[in-house]
C-alpha positions in Angstrom: 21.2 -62.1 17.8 19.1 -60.3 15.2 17.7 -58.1 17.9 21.3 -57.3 19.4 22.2 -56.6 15.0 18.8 -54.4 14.6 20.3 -52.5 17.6 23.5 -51.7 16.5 22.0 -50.9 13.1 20.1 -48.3 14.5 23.1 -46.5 16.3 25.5 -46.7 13.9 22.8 -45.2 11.2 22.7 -42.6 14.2 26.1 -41.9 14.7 26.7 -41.9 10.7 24.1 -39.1 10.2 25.5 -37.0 13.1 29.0 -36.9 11.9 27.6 -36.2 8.3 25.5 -32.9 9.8 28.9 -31.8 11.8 31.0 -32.1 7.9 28.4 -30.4 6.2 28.0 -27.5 8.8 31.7 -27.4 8.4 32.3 -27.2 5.1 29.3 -24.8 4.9 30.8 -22.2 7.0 34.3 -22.4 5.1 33.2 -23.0 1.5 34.2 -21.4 -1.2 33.7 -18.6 -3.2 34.6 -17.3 0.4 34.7 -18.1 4.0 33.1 -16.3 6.5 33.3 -15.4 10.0 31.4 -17.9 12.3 31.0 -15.2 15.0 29.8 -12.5 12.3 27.4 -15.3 10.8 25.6 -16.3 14.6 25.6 -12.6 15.2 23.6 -11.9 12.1 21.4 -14.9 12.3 20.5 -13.4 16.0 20.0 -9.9 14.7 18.0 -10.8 11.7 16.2 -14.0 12.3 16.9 -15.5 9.3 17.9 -18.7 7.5 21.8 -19.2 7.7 22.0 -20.1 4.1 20.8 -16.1 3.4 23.4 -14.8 5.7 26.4 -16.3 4.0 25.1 -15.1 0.9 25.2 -11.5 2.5 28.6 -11.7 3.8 30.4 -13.5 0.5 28.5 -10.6 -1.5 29.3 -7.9 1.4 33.1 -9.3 1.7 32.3 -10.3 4.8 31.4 -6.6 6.5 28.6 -7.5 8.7 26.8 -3.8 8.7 26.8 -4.0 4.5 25.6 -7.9 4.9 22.6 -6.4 7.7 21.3 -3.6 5.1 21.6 -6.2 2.0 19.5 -8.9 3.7 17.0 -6.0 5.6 16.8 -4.6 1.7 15.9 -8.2 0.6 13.4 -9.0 2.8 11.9 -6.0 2.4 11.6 -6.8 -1.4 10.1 -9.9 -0.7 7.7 -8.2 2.3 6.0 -6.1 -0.5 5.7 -8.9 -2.9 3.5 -10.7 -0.2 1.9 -7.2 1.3 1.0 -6.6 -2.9 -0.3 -10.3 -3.2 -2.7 -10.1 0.3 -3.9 -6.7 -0.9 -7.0 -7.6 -2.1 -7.8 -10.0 0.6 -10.8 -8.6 3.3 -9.7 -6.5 6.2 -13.0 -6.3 8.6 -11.1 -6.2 12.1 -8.3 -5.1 14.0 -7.7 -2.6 16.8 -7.6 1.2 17.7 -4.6 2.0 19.5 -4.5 5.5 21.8 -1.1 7.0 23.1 -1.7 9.5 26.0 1.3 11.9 26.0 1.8 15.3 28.6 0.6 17.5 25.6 -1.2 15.4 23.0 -3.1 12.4 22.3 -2.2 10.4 19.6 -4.7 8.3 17.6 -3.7 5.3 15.4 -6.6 2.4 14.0 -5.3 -0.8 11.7 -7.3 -3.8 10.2 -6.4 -6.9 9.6 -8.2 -9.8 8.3 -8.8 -12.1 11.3 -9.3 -11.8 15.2 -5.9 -14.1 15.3 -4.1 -11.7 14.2 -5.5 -8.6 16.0 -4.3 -10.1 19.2 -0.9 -10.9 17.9 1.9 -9.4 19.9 3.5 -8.1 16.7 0.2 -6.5 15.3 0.0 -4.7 18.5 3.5 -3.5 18.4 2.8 -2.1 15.2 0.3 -0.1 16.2 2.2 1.2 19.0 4.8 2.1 17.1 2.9 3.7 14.4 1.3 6.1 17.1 4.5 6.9 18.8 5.9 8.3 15.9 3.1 9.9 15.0 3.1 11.7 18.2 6.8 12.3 17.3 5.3 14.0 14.1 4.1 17.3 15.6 1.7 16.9 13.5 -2.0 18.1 14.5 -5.1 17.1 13.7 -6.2 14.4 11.4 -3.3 13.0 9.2 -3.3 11.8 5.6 -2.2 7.8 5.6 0.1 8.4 3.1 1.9 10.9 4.6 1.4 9.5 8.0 3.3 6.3 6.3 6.7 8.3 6.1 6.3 9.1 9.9 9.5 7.4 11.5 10.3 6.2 15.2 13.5 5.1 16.2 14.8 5.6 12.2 11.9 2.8 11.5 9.2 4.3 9.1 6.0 3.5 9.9 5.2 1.8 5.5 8.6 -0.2 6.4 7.1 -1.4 10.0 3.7 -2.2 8.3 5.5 -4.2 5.4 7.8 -5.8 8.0 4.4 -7.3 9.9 2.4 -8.5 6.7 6.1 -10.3 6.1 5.7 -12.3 9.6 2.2 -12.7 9.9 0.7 -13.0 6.5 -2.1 -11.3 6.7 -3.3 -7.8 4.6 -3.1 -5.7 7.1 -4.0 -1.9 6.3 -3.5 1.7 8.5 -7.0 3.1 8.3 -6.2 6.4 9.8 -4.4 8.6 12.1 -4.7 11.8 14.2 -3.4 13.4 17.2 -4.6 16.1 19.3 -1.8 18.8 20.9 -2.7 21.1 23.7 -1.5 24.5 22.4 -1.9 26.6 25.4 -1.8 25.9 29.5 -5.3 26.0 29.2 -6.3 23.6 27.5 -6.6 19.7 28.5 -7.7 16.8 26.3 -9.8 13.5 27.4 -9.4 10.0 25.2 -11.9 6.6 25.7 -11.3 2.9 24.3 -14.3 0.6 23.6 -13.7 -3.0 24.2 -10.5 -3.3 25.6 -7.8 -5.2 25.0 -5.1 -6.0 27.0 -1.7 -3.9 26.1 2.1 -3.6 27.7 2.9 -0.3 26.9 2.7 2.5 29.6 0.0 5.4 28.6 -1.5 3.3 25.3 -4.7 1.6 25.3 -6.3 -1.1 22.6 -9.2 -1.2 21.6 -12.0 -1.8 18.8 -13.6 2.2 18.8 -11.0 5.1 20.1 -11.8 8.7 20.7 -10.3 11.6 22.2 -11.7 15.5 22.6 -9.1 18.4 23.1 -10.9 21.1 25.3 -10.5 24.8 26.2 -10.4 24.8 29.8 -9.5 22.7 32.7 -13.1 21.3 34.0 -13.1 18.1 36.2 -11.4 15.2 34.0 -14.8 12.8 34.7 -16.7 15.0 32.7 -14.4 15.3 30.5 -14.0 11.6 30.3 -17.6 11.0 29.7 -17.9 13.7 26.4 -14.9 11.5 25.3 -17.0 8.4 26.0 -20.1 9.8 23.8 -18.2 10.4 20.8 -16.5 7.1 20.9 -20.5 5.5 21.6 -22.2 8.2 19.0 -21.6 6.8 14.8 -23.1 10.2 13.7 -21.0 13.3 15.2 -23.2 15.9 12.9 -23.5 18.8 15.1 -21.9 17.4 18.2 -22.8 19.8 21.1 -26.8 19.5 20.4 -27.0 16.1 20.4 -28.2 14.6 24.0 -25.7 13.1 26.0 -25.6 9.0 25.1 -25.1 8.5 29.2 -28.0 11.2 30.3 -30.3 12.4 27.3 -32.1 14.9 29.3 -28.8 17.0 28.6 -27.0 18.0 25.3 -23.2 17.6 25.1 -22.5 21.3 24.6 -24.8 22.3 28.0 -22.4 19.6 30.0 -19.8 21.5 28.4 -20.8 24.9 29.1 -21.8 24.1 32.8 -18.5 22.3 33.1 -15.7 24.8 32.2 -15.6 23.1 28.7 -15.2 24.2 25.4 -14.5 21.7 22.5 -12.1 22.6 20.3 -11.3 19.3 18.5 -12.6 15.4 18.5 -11.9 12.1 16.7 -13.4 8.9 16.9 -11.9 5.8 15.0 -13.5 2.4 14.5 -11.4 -0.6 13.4 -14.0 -3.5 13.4 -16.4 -3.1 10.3 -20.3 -3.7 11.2 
């Protein structure tokens, strides 16, 4: 008897709770100040990702027009994006990754830290990268590229700052754009050659990952292994003082610039970028 009463305790204190949840997420969605459409509101909560409580508020201040309601809450979490990115500022960024874009007439070079090895494998870290070196290969920009003008390159109508402050926002981390270049071909005779160190695994077609990037732009078209392996010595070499005399990291009984001149090569332009701090 007590057991069969404990029983029916239990369900009814069920069934009471479940009906209580349905009248609340009723009168939620049709509350006053003003109600709001239920379609609009599951919409939003797919586009944006965030809390349903937030979205109402968007659409009572927004008078229920959804597009005004996106660029309220987008302008919101923004704000509170750069609170966090200004409170992790001073926190110790000592790795991340180098990301490299290979395009049909430039190379485009993008390195970001963050503060743990977590987060440097994090799909969204990495997409951040990505996009950061898409649009600055969008740039037409050449060469190396101040970060804070590099910041106010845009892919897609996304800048890169808004990206970066969108990413701290997810993953909590400081996470800071160390530096940016990319290398155009100006002529039909020209060619370029790009090397990652330490790979990591990436998605996206023509972009590679890793923890040291480097890429040479050459006049003339010499075989692309040779061209691959200068790439592959800058990437290896921390000092690039005087590049073409020093001897080749993979054969030091020749100088970079002899492989170059034996090999139809002659180096116009080179990068290397580092994101992991020694």
């Amino acid at each position: 008897s007590s057991g069969i009463n404990a029983e029916y305790g239990t369900n009814y204190f069920i069934q009471t709770n479940l009906r209580m949840s349905r009248i609340l997420m009723s009168r939620f969605l049709s509350s006053s100040p003003a109600a709001v459409d239920k379609a609009v509101l599951k919409k939003l909560r797919s586009d944006t990702g965030l809390p349903f409580i937030k979205i109402k508020e968007a659409l009572i201040e927004n008078e229920n027009n959804p597009d005004k309601a996106k660029t309220w809450l987008l302008e919101k979490a923004k704000e509170q994006n750069w609170t966090k990115a200004q409170k992790l500022s001073s926190r110790t960024t000592s790795t991340g990754l180098v990301g490299v874009l290979c395009g049909p007439h430039s190379v485009s070079m993008v390195s970001v830290q963050c503060e743990t090895d977590f987060v440097a494998k994090n799909s969204k870290f990495i997409d951040l990268i990505h996009q950061a070196s898409l649009a600055v290969q969008a740039s037409q920009k050449n060469g190396c590229i101040a970060t804070a003008e590099a910041l106010t390159f845009a892919y897609n109508d996304l800048k890169i700052a808004d990206l970066t402050l969108d990413t701290v926002g997810s993953l909590a981390e400081n996470i800071q754009l160390k530096s940016f270049y990319c290398g155009r071909l100006q002529s039909e005779n020209q060619s370029y050659s790009s090397y990652i160190h330490r790979k990591t695994p990436s998605e996206h077609s023509n972009f590679s990952l890793g923890a040291i990037g480097s890429a040479v732009v050459f006049e003339g078209l010499g075989d692309p292994a040779i061209g691959k392996t200068i790439a592959q010595h800058v990437a290896g070499c921390g000092n690039l003082t005087d590049l073409l005399s020093q001897p080749l990291l993979q054969d030091e009984s020749v100088t970079v610039g002899e492989l170059c001149r034996t090999n139809n090569f002659k180096i116009i332009d080179y990068y290397r970028a580092c994101a992991i701090d020694s």
